[in-house]
C-alpha positions in Angstrom: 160.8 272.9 55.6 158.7 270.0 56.5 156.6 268.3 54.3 152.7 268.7 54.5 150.1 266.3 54.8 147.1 266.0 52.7 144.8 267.2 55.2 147.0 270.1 56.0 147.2 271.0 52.9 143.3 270.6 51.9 142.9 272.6 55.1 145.0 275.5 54.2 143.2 275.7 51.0 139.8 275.2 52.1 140.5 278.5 54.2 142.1 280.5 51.4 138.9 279.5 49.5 136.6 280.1 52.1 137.9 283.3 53.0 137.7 284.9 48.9 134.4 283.5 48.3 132.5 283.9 51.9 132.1 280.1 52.1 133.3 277.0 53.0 134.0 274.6 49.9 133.9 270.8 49.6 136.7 269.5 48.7 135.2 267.7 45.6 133.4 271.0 44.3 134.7 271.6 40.5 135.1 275.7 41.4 135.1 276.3 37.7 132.0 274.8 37.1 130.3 276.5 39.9 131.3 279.4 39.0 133.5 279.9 42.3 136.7 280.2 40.3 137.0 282.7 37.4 140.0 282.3 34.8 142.4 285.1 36.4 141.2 283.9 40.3 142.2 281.0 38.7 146.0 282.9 38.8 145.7 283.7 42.1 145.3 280.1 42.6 148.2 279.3 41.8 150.7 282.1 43.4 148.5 280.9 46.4 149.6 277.5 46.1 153.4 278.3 45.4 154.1 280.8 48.0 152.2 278.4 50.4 153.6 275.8 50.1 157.2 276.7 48.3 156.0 275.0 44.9 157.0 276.0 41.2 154.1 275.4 39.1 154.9 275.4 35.6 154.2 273.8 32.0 151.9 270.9 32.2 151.0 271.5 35.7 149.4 274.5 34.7 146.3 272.7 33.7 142.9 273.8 34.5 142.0 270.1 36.0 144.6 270.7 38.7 143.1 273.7 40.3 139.5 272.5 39.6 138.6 271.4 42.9 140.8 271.6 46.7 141.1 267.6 45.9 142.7 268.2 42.7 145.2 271.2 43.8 145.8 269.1 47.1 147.3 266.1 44.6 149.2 268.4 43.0 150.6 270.0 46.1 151.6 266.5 47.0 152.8 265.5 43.9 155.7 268.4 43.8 156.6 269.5 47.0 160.3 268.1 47.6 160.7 264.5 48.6 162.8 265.9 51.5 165.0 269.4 52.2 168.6 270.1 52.8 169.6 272.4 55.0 171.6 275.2 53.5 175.4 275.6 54.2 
């Protein structure tokens, strides 16, 4: 698996987002505050984010700030996905 970008990966989101709550979404919109994002969407969130993009979110990374806006779950995305793959034997 490749690594993605940050605009691939705000893109991906954005049309997750967009497609649950019938709109596009700025990238700097806090969803929690707008009352996009309710505590168990919140959930979703984050089996979205693992399954697309092959993450494991867990412990810290669990905080509400990291899935408060597509800028936010973007840098997380970035921050965990592998530095680089090996090929299986």
């Amino acid at each position: 698996m490749s690594q993605f970008s940050a605009s691939e990966v705000e893109r991906h989101i954005g049309q997750f987002l967009a497609a649950r709550v019938n709109d596009d979404v700025p990238v700097d919109r806090d969803l929690f505050a707008s009352g996009l994002v309710s505590s168990m969407f919140a959930m979703e969130l984050v089996v979205f984010l693992e399954q697309a993009f092959a993450l494991e979110i867990l412990g810290e990374d669990l905080k509400r700030d990291n899935f408060r806006t597509i800028r936010s779950m973007t840098d997380l995305v970035l921050r965990l996905q592998p530095a680089e793959t090996h090929a299986e034997a």
